[in-house]
C-alpha positions as a Python dict, from the first residue, in 0.01 Angstrom:
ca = {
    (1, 'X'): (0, 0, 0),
    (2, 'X'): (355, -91, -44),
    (3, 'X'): (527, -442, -173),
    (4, 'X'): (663, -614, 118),
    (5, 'X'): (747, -983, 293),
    (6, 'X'): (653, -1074, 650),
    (7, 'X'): (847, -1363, 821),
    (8, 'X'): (762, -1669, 929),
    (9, 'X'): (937, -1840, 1205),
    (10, 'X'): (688, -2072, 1386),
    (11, 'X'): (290, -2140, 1344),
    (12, 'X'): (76, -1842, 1227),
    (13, 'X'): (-312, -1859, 1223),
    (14, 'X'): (-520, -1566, 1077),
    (15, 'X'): (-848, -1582, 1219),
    (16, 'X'): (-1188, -1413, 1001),
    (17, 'X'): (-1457, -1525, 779),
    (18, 'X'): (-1283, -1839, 562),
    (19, 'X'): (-1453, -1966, 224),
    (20, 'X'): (-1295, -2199, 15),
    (21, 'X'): (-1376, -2453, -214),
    (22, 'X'): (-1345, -2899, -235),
    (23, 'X'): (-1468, -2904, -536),
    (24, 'X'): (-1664, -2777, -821),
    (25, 'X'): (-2037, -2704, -723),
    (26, 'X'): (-2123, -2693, -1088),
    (27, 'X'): (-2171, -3081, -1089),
    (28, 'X'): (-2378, -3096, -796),
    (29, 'X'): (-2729, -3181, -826),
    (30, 'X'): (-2871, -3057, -548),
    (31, 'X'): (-2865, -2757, -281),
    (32, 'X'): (-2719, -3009, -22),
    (33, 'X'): (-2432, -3104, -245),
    (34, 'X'): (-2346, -2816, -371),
    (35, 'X'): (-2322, -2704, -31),
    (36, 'X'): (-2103, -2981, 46),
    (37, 'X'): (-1857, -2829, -246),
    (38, 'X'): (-1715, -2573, -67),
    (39, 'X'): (-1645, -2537, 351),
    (40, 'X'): (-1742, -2176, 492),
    (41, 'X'): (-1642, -2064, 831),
    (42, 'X'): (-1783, -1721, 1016),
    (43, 'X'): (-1505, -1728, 1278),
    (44, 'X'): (-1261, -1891, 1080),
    (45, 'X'): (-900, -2017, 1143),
    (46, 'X'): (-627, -2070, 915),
    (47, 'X'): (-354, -2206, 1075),
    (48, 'X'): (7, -2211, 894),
    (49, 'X'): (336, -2404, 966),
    (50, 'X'): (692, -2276, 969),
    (51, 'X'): (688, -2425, 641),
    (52, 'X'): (435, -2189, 478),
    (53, 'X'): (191, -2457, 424),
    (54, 'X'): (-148, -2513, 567),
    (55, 'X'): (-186, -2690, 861),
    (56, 'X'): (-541, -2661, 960),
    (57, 'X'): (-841, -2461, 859),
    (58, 'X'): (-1217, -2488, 1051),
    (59, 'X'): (-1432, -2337, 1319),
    (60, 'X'): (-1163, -2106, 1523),
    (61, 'X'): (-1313, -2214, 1868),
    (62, 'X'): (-1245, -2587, 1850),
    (63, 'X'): (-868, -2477, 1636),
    (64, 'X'): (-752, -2213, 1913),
    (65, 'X'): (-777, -2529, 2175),
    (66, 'X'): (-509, -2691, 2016),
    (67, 'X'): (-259, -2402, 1851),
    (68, 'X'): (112, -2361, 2068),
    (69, 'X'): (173, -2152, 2305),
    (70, 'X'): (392, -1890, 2124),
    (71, 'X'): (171, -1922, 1809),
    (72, 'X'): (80, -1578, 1651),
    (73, 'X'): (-268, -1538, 1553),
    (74, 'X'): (-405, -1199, 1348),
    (75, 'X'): (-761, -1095, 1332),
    (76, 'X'): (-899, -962, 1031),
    (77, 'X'): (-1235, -817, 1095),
    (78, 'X'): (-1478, -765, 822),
    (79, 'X'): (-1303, -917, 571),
    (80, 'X'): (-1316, -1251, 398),
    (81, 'X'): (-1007, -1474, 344),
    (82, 'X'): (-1025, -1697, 44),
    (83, 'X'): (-680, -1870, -139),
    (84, 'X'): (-529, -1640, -337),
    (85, 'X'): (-678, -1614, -719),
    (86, 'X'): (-524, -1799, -1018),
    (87, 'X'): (-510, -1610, -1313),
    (88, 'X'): (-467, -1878, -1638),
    (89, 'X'): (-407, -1645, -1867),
    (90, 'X'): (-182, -1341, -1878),
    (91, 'X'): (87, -1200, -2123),
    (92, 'X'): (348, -970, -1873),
    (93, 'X'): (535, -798, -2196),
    (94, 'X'): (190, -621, -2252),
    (95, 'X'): (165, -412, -1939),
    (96, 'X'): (276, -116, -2098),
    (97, 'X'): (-30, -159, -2394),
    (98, 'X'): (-312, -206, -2154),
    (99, 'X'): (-649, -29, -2227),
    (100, 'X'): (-510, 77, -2571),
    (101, 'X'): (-790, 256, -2840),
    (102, 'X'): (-964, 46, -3113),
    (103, 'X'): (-847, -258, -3272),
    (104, 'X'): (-950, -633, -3298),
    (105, 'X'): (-760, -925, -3289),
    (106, 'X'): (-509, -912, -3574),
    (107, 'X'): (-497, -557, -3588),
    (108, 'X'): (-459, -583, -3182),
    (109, 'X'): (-109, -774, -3298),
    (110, 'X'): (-24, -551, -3572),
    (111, 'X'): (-67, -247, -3360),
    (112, 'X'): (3, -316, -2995),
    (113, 'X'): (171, -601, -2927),
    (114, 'X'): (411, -678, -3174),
    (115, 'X'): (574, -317, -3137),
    (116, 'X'): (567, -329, -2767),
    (117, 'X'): (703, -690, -2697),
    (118, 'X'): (1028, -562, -2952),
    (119, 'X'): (1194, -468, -2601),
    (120, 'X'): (1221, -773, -2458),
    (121, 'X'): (1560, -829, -2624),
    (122, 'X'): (1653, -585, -2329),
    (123, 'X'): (1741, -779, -1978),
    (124, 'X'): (1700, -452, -1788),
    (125, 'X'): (1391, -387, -1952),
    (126, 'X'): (1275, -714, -1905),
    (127, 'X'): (1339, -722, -1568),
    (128, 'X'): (1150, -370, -1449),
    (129, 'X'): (863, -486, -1630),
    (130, 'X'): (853, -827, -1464),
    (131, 'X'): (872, -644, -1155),
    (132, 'X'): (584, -375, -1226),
    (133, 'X'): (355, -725, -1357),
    (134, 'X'): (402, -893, -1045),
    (135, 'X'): (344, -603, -772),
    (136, 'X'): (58, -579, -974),
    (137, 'X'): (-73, -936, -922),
    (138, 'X'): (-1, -890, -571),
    (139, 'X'): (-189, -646, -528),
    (140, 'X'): (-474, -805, -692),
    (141, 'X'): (-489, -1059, -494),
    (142, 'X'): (-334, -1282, -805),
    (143, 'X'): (-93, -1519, -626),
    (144, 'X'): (-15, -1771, -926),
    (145, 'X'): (-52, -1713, -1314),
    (146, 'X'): (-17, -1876, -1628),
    (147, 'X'): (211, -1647, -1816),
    (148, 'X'): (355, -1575, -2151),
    (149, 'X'): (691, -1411, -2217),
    (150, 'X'): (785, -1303, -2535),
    (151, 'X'): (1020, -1482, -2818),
    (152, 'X'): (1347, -1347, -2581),
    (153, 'X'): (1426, -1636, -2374),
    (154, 'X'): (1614, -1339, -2174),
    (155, 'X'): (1190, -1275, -2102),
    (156, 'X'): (1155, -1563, -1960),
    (157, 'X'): (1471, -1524, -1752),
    (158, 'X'): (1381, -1224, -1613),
    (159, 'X'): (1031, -1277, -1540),
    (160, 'X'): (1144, -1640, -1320),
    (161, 'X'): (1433, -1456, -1173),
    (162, 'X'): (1191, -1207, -982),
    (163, 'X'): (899, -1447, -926),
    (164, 'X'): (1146, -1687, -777),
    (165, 'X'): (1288, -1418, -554),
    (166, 'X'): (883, -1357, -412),
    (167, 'X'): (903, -1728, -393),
    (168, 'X'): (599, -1711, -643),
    (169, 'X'): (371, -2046, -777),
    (170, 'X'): (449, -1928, -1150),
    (171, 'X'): (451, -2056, -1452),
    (172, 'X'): (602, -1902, -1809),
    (173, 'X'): (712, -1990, -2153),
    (174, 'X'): (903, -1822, -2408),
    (175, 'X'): (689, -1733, -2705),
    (176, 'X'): (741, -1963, -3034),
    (177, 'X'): (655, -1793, -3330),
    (178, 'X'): (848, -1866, -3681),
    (179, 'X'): (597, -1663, -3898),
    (180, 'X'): (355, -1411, -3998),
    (181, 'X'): (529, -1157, -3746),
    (182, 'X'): (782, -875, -3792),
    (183, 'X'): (1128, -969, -3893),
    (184, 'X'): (1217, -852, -3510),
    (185, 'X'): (1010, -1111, -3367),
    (186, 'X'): (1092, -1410, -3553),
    (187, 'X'): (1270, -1741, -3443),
    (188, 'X'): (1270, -2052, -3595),
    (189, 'X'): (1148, -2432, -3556),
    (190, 'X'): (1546, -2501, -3442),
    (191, 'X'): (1557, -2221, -3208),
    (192, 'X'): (1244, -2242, -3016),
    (193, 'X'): (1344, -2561, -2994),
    (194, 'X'): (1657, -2530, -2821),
    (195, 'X'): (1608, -2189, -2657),
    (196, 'X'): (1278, -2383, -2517),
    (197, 'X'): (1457, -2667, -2399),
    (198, 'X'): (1724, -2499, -2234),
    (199, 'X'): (1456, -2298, -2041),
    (200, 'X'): (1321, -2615, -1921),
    (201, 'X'): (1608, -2709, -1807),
    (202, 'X'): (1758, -2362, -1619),
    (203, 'X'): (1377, -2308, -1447),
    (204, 'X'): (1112, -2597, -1471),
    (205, 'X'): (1081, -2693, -1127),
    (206, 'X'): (1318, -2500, -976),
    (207, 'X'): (1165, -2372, -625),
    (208, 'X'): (787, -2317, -696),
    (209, 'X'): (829, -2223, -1068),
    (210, 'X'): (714, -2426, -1391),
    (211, 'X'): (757, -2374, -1761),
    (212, 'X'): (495, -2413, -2072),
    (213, 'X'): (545, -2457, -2394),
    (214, 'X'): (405, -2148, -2553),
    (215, 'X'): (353, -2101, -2930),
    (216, 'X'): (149, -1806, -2951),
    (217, 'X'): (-113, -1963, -3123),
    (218, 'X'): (-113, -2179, -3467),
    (219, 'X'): (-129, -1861, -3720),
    (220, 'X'): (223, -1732, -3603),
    (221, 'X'): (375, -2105, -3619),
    (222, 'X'): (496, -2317, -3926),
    (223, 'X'): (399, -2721, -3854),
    (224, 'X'): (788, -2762, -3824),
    (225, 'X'): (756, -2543, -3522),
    (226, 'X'): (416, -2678, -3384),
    (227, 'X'): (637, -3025, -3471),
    (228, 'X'): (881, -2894, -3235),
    (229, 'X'): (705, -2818, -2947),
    (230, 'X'): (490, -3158, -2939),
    (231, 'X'): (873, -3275, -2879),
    (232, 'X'): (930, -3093, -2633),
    (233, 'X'): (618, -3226, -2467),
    (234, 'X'): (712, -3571, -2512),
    (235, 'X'): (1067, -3547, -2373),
    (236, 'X'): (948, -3332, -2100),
    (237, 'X'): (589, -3447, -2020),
    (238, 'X'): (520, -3280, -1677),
    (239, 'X'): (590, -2897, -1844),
    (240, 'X'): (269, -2700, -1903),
    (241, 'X'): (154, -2625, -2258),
    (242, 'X'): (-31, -2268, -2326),
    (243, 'X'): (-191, -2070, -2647),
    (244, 'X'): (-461, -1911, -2802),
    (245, 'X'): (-751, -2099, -2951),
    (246, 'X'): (-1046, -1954, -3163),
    (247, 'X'): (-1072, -1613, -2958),
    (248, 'X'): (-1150, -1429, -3318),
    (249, 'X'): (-1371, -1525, -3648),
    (250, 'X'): (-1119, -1397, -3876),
    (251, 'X'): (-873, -1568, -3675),
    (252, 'X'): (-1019, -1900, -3690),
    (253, 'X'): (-1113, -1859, -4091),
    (254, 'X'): (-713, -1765, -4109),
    (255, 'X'): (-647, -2072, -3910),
    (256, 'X'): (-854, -2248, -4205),
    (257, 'X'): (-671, -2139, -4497),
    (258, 'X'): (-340, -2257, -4314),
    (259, 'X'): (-431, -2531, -4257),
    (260, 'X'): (-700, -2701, -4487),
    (261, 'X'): (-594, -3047, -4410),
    (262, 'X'): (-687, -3026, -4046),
    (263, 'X'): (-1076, -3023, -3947),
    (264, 'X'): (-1107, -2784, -3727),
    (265, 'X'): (-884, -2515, -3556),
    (266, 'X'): (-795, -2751, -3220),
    (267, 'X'): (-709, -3045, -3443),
    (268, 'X'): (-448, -2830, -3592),
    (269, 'X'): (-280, -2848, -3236),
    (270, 'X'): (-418, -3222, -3150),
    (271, 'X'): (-242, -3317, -3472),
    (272, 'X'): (76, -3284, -3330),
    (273, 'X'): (17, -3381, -3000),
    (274, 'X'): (-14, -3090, -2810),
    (275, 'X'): (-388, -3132, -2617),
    (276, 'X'): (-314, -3333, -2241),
    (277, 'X'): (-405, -3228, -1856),
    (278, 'X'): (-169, -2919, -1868),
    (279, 'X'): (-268, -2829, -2194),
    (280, 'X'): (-453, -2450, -2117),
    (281, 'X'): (-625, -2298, -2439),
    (282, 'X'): (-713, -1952, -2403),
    (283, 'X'): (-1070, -1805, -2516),
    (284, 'X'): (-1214, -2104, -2694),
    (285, 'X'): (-1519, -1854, -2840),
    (286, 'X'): (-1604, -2020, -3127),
    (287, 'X'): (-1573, -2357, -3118),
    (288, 'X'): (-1779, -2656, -3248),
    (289, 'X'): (-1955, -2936, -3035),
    (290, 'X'): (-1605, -3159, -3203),
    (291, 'X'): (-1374, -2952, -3059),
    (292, 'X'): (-1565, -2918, -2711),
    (293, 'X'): (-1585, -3307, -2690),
    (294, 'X'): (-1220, -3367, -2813),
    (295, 'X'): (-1117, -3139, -2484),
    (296, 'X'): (-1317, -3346, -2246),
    (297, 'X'): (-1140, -3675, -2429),
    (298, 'X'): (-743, -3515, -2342),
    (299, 'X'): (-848, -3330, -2022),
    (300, 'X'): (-746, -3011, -2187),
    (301, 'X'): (-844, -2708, -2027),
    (302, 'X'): (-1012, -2359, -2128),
    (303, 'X'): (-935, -2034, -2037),
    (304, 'X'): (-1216, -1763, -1969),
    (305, 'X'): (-1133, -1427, -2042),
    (306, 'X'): (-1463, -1200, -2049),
    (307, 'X'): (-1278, -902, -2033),
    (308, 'X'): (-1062, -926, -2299),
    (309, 'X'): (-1330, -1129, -2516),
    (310, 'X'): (-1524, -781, -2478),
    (311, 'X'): (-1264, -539, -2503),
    (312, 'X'): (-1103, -684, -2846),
    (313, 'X'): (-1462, -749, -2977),
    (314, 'X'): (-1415, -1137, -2981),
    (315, 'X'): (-1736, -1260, -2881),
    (316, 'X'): (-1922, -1462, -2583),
    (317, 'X'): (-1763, -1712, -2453),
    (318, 'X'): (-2034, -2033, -2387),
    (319, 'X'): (-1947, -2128, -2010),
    (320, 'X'): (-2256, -2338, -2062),
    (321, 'X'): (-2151, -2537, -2326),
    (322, 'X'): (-1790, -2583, -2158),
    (323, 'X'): (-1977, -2724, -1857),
    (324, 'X'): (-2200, -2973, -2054),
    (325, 'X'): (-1910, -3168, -2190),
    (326, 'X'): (-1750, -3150, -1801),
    (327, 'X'): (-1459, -2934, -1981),
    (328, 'X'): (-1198, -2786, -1709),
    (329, 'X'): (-1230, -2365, -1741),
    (330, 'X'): (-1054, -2143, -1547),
    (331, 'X'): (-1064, -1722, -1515),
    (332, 'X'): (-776, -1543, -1713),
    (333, 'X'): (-735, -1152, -1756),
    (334, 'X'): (-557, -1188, -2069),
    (335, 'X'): (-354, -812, -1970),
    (336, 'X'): (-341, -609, -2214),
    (337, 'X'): (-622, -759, -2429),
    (338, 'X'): (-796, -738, -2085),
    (339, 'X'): (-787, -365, -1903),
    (340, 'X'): (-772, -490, -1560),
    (341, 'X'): (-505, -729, -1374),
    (342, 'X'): (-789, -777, -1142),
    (343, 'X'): (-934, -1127, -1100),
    (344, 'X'): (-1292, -976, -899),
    (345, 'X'): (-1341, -734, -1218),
    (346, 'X'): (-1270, -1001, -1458),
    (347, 'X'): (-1551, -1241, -1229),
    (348, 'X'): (-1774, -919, -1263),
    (349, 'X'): (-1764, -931, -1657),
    (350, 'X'): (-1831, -1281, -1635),
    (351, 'X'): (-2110, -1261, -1508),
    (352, 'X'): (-2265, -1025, -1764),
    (353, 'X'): (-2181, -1208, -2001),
    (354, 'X'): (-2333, -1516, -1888),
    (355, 'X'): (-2629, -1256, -1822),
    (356, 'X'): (-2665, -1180, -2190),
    (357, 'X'): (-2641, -1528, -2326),
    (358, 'X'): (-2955, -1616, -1998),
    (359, 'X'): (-2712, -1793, -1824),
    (360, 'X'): (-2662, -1788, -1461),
    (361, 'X'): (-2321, -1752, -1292),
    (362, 'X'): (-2364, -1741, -934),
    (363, 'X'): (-2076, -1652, -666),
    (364, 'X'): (-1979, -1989, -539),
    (365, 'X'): (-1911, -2114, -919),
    (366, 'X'): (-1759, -1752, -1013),
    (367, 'X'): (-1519, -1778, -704),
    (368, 'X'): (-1429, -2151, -735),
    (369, 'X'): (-1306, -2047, -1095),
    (370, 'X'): (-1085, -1808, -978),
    (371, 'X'): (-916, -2068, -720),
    (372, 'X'): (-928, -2403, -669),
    (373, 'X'): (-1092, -2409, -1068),
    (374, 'X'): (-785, -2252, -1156),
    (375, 'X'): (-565, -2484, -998),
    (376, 'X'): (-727, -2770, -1171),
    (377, 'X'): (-686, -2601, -1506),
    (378, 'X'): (-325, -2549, -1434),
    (379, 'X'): (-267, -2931, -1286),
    (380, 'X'): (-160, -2757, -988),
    (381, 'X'): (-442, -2872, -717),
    (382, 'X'): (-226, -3097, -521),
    (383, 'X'): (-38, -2761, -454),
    (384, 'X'): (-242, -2467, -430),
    (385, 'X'): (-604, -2397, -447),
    (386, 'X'): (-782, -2430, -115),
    (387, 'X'): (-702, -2465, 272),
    (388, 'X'): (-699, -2845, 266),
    (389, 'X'): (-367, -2968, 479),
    (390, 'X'): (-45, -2955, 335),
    (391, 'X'): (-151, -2655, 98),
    (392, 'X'): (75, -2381, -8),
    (393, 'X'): (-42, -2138, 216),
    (394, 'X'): (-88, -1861, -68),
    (395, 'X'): (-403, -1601, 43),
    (396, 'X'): (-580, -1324, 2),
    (397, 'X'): (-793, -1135, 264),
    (398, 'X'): (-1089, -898, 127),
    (399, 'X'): (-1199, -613, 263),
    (400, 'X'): (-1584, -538, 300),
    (401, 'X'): (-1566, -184, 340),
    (402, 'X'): (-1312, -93, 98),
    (403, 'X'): (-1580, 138, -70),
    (404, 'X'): (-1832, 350, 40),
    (405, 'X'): (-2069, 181, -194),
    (406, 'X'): (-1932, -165, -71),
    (407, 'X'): (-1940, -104, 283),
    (408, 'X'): (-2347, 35, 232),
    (409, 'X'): (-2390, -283, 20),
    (410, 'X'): (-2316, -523, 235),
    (411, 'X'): (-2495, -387, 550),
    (412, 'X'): (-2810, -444, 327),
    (413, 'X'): (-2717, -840, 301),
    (414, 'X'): (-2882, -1057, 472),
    (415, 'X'): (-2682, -1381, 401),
    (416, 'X'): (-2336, -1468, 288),
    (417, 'X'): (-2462, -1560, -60),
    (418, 'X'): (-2549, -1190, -146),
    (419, 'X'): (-2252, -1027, 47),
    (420, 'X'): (-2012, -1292, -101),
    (421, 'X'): (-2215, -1171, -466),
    (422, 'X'): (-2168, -815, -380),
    (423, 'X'): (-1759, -817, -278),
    (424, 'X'): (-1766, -1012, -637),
    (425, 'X'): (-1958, -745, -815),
    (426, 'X'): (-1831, -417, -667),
    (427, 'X'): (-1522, -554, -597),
    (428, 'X'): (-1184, -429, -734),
    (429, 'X'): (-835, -419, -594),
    (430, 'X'): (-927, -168, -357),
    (431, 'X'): (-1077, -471, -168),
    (432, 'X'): (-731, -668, -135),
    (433, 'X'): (-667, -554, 173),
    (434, 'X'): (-335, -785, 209),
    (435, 'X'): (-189, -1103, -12),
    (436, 'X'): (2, -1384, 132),
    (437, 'X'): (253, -1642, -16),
    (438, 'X'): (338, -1915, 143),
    (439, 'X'): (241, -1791, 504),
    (440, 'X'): (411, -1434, 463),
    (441, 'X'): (255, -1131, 372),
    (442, 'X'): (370, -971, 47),
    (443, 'X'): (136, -708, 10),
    (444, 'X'): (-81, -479, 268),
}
């Protein structure tokens, strides 16, 4: 399947099975209201402006009655179409270090990463990579992503110049990250200031692109920098905020010694003012019942990365406890500590590891994570997310018989619930058959 862009000149509709989501069925109580979380159409219609935004979305018999004359409507037969998955959690440097043998955490850094983001200082090389990360998304059915660059604000540059030429919902920071890291990759509290700042200013914004602040997490920064980028919050308060938070033990008991004065690892960053509504903290393992309530209180966000959790060795993370204190979470892939870009493998992880902890994670929940859940982690809702009116029209249709296996599967279903389980579970990005943005078809 190749990379490409439709166009889009007058109303579309795309007519199929349609399942998205109004709002979290977590915090239903009942069968009836959970049911009443999410709208699911058989014969579906999805119909699109010139704009790229959604104009309608129901039952296709009562939608056809009222679509132009010269509208264009595609079928797509067996296949689901849901909005396109949000990935909140993703470093793009890293492709090149995906699925690499035998290290934890630190060592993961020492090893891996450090070494590989060191050619970021190249523009060129910046720029294929961006490239190669998002046809990847695409094809993944990933249409928006919370994503860090590297300390090279030339990262950053590159990565927003391509996303903004697929006219992408993206968001990116330049790394901040004044210690405890090769000479190489060092700035300082004054630089990632100013280099930060200036990004802000070049990209936040700009078309359907949106800057965090992004220290890579509060080992690698001195509390000048972590100073510095609460400032940057405060003179810039609708830019995103991203890093890591308790994803390792020896992490967190580094965190510790670096910071005795503070009383647990997030009040390191609530101490300077970094925890608000587009505040996303990846992993979140091993935190305390504190720390849980104290994101609740700011509206912070978590998020999820089961495959990266497993393949570094981190731990479980407790989607339970999230959920008790009503804590926003949202599905990240966390490529390269994650082996897969794709968004249905990561949902199939999750739900083993809810599995061993004798949790349930059922396909609605799993699915409304990895969309309109997303969204609300990333403050974005009002834009993306579901097929309410007005949407961004960025979507992803799913194949049912992209496999052998899957196509046998399903014919043993008897209701949506287990085929919508099975796509989930067997599901890979074989199954994206083609990804929208905005109305136009980018990949299929």
């Amino acid at each position: 399947m190749a990379i490409i862009a439709s166009s889009i000149d007058s109303v579309t509709a795309h007519r199929g099975e349609i399942l998205h989501f109004l709002s979290d069925p977590q915090y239903q109580s009942s069968t009836e209201t959970k049911e009443n979380s999410w709208q699911y159409f058989k014969d579906g219609l999805l119909v699109i402006d010139s704009n790229g935004q959604v104009q309608s979305c129901g039952e296709a018999e009562a939608l056809l009655k009222a679509l132009p004359a010269d509208a264009q409507i595609t079928k797509h037969p067996n296949c689901l179409i849901t909005p396109g998955f949000i990935d909140t959690h993703i470093h793009f440097p890293q492709c090149e270090i995906i699925a690499s043998y035998g290290e934890q955490l630190l060592e993961w850094l020492e090893t891996y990463t450090f070494p590989a983001e060191s050619n970021f200082s190249d523009p060129e090389y910046a720029a294929e990579i961006a490239r190669f990360f998002l046809d990847q998304l695409l094809s993944n059915g990933t249409t928006t992503a919370l994503v860090f660059g590297t300390v090279h604000p030339q990262s950053v540059d590159a990565f927003f110049t391509e996303a903004q030429q697929r006219n992408l919902r993206m968001i990116c920071g330049k790394v901040m990250m004044d210690r405890h890291a090769p000479d190489y990759l060092l700035d300082t509290p004054e630089t990632s200031y100013s280099e930060s700042k200036q990004l802000i200013e070049k990209w936040h914004n700009k078309d359907r692109l949106r800057y965090a602040v992004t220290p890579r997490f509060a080992p690698t920064s001195t509390p000048e920098q972590l100073e510095a980028a609460g400032r940057l919050l405060k003179e810039f308060p609708d830019v995103h905020f991203q890093t890591h938070l308790s994803e390792n033990k020896k992490e967190c008991e580094w965190v510790h010694d670096l910071f005795p004065e503070r009383k647990n690892y997030l009040d390191v960053y609530d101490h300077y003012d970094l925890l608000g509504k587009r505040s996303v903290f990846a992993h979140g393992i091993h935190l305390d019942d504190g720390e849980w309530q104290r994101l609740a209180e700011t509206d912070s966000s978590i998020s999820y990365c089961p495959r990266s959790n497993l393949f570094i060795g981190s731990g479980l993370f407790n989607l339970h406890k999230a959920q008790q204190h009503k804590v926003k979470v949202g599905l990240g892939t966390d490529v390269a500590g994650g082996d897969s870009f794709s968004i249905l493998q990561t949902i199939n992880e999750a739900y083993k590891i809810q599995q061993l902890q004798d949790q349930s994670l059922s396909a609605f929940q799993s699915l409304y994570m990895a969309t309109l859940g997303g969204a609300k982690t990333l403050d974005l809702d009002d834009n993306i997310g579901n097929f309410e009116q007005g949407k961004e029209a960025d979507f992803v249709v799913m194949d049912y018989q992209a496999t052998p296996l899957l196509k046998f599967k399903i014919e043993q279903c008897t209701t949506f619930e287990e085929r919508l389980f099975s796509l989930l579970m067997l599901g890979d990005d074989r199954c994206v058959k083609e990804t929208y943005i905005m109305g136009k078809k980018y990949y299929g």
